[in-house]
C-alpha positions as CSV (number, residue, x, y, z in Angstrom):
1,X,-14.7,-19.2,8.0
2,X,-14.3,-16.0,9.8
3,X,-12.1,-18.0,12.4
4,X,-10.0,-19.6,9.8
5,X,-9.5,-15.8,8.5
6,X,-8.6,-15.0,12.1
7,X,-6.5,-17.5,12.8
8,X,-4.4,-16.3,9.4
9,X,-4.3,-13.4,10.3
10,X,-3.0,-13.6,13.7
11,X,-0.2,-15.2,12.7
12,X,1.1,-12.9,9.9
13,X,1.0,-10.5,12.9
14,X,3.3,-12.8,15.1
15,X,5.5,-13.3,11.9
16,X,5.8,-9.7,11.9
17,X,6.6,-8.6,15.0
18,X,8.6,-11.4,16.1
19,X,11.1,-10.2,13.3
20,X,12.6,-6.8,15.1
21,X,14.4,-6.3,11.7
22,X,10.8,-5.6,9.5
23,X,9.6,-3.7,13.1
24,X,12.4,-1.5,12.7
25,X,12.8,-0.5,8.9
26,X,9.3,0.1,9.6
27,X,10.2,3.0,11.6
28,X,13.3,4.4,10.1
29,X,11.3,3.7,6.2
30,X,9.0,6.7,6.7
31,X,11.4,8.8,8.4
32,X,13.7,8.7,5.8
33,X,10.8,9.6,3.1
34,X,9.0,12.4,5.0
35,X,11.7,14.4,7.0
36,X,15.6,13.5,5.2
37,X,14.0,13.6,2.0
38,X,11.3,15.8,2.1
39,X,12.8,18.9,4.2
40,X,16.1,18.1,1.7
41,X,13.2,18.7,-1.7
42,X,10.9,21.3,0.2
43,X,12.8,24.2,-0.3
44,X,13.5,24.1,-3.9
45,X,10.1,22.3,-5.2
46,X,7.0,23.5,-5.9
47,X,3.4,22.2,-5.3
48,X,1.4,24.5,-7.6
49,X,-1.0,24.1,-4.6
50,X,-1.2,28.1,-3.2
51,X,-0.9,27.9,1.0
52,X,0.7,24.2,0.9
53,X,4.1,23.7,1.6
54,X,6.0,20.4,0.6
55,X,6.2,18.4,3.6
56,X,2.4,18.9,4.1
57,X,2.1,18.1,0.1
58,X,4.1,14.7,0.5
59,X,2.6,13.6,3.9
60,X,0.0,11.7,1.8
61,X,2.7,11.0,-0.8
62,X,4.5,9.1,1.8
63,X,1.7,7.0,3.5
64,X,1.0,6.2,-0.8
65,X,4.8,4.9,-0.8
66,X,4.3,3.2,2.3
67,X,1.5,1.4,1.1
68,X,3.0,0.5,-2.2
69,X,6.4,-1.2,-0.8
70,X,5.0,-3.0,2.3
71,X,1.4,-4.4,0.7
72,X,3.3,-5.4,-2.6
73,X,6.3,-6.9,-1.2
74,X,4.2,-9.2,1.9
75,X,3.4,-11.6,-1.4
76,X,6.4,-13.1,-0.6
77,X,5.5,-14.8,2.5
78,X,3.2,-17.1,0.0
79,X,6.1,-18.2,-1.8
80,X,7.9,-18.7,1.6
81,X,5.0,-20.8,3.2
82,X,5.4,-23.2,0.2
83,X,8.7,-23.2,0.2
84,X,8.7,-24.3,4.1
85,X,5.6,-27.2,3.6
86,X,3.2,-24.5,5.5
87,X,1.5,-23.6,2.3
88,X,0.8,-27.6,1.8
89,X,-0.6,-27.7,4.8
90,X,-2.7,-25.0,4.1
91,X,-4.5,-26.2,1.3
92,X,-5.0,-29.6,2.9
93,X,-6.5,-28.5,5.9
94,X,-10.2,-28.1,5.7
95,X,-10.4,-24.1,5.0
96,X,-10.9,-22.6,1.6
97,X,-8.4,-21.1,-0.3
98,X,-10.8,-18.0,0.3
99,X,-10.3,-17.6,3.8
100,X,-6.1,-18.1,3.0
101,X,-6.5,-15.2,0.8
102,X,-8.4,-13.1,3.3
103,X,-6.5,-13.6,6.2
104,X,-3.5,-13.0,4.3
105,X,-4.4,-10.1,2.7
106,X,-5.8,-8.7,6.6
107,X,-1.9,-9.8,7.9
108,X,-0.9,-7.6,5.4
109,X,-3.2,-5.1,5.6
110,X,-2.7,-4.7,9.5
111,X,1.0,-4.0,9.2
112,X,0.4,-1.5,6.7
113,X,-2.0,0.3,9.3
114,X,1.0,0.0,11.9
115,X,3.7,2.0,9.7
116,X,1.2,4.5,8.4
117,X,0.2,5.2,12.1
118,X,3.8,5.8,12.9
119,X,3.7,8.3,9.7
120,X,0.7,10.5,11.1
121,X,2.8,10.1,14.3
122,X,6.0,11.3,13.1
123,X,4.2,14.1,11.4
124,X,2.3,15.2,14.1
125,X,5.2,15.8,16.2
126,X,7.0,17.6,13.4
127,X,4.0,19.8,13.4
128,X,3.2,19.0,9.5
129,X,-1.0,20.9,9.4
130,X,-3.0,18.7,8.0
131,X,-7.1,17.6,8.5
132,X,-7.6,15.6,11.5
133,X,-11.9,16.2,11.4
134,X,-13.4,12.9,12.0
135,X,-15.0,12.3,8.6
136,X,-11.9,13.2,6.8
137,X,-9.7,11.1,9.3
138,X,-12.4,7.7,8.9
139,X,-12.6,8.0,5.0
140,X,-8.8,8.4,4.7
141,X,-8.4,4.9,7.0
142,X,-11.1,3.5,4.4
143,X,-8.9,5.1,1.5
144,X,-5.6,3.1,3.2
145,X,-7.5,-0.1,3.9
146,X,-9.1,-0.4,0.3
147,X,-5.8,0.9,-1.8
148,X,-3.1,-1.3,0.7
149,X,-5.7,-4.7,0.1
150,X,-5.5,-4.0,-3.5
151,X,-1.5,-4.3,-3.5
152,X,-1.3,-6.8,-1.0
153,X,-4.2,-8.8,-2.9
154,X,-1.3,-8.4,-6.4
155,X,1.5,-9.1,-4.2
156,X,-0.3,-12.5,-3.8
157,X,-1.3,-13.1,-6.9
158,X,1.8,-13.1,-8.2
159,X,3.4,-15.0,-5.9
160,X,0.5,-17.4,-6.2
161,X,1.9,-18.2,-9.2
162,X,5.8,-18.2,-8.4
163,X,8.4,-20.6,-6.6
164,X,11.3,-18.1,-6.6
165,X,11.4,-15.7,-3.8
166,X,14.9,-13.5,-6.4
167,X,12.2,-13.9,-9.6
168,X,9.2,-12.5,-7.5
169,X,11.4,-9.1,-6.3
170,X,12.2,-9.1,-10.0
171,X,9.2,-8.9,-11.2
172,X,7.9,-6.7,-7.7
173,X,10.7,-3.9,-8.9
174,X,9.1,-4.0,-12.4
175,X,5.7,-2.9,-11.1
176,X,6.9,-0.9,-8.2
177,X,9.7,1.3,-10.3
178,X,6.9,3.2,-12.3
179,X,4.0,3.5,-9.8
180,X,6.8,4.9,-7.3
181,X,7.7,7.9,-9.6
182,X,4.3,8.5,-11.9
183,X,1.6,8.2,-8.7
184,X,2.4,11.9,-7.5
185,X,4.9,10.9,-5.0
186,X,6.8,13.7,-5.3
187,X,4.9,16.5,-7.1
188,X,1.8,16.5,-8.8
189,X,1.3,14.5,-11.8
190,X,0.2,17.7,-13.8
191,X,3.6,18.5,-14.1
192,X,4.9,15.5,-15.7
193,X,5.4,16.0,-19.6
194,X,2.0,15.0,-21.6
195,X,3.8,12.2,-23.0
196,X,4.2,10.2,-19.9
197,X,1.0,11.8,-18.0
198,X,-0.8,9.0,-19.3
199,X,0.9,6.3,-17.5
200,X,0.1,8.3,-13.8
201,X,-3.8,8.0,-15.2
202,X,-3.7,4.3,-15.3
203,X,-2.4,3.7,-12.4
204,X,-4.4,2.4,-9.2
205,X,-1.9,4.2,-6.7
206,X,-2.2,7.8,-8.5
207,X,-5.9,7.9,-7.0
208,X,-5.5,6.7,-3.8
209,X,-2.8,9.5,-3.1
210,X,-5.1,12.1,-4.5
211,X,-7.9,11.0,-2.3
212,X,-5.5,11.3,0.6
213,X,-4.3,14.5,-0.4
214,X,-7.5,15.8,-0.9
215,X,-9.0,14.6,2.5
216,X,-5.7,15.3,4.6
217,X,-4.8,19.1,2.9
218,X,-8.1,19.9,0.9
219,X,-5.9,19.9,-2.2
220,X,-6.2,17.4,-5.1
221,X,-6.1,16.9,-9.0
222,X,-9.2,15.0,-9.3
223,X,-12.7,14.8,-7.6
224,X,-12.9,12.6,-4.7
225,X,-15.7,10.7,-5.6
226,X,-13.8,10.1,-8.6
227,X,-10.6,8.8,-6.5
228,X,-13.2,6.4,-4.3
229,X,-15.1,5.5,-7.6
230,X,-11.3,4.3,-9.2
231,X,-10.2,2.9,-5.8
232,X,-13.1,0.8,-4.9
233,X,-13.5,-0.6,-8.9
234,X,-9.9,-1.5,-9.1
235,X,-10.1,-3.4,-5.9
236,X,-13.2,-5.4,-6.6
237,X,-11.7,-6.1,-9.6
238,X,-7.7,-7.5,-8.5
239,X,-10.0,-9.0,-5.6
240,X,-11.9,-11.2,-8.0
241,X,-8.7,-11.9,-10.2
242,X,-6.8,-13.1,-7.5
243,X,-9.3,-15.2,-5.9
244,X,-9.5,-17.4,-9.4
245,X,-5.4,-17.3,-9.7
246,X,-5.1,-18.2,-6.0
247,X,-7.5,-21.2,-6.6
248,X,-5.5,-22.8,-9.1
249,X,-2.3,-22.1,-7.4
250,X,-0.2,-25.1,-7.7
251,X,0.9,-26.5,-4.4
């Protein structure tokens, strides 16, 4: 099993880095966020967080909107791999559908981990403060790991259950649009209106921000056991979901 999963997962990694287009918007993607956009919004936002200034506030922000766009969007290689006969082959071959979903969602995972790296990069040599003590630094990668699995792990559910690579983007933008502008992105969700707060409390990507946040600049809305606590449930939860849809995925 574990060298089926390997196996997977080695070649999303080829996939990936054999295609210098996804290597390079991988690059320029967080550049954009963190330094065009953010040192454009820094001077005329404001964090509520005393001592934090904007770029520092968004640092986590922008490793969140990493995560969101890369992990969600990878479900299209499974609509790909069937569209191509690979899929087929797959699902034939003696492997379980469980180790297809795991070494997919480690592909995923890894190239996540290789444009949030280049984030803490960039930032670092912008000089951006931020917590680098070991604890902090090994629970935010845990953070990262657990919240990019659980998009990656929806990306693939839902293409599980498509053939259209235009319908899944559809649908993708639908689910991306909100957690994109309610997750605390940008600012902190206390300052949305209380009739759309709600929809930032809901929603899986809010907490993983705020643990980041809290581990990376000490600031945060919620507890962090609280953040872990939401993290953790929502990805044992999508985990077990998608496992079942996967199973039944037609062929």
């Amino acid at each position: 099993m574990f060298q089926d999963i390997y196996t997977i997962w080695l070649r999303e990694l080829k996939l990936f880095f054999r295609k210098k287009s996804r290597v390079l918007s991988s690059l320029l993607f967080p550049f954009f966020w963190l330094f065009i956009f953010g040192a454009s919004f820094g001077s005329v936002v404001n964090t509520q967080f005393e001592g934090v200034d904007y770029m520092t506030f968004m640092l986590p922000g922008v490793i969140g909107l990493v995560i969101l766009f890369q992990s969600m969007f990878f479900g299209v290689s499974i609509i790909w791999d069937r569209r191509f006969g690979f899929l087929k082959e797959m699902l034939v071959a003696p492997i379980t559908r469980n180790s297809i979903v795991m070494g997919k969602t480690l592909g995923g995972v890894t190239t996540v981990f290789f444009q949030v790296i280049i984030v803490w990069i960039l930032a670092l040599i912008y000089g951006v403060p931020m917590n680098l003590g070991f604890f902090s630094v090994l629970l935010a990668i845990l953070v990262i790991f657990v919240t990019s699995s659980t998009f990656v792990l929806i990306g693939i559910a839902i293409a599980s259950r498509l053939s259209d690579p235009q319908g899944f983007q559809f649908i993708m933008n639908l689910f991306i649009a909100p957690l994109f502008f309610l997750s605390g992105v940008f600012f902190p969700i206390t300052q949305l209106p209380s009739w759309i707060s709600w929809a930032s409390y809901i929603s899986p990507l809010t907490y993983g921000i705020d643990a980041l946040r809290e581990l990376m600049t000490g600031t945060s809305v919620f507890l962090l056991w609280q953040n872990l606590a939401v993290v953790a449930g929502v990805f044992i939860v999508i985990l077990v979901l998608t496992d079942q849809l996967f199973k039944h995925s037609p062929i």
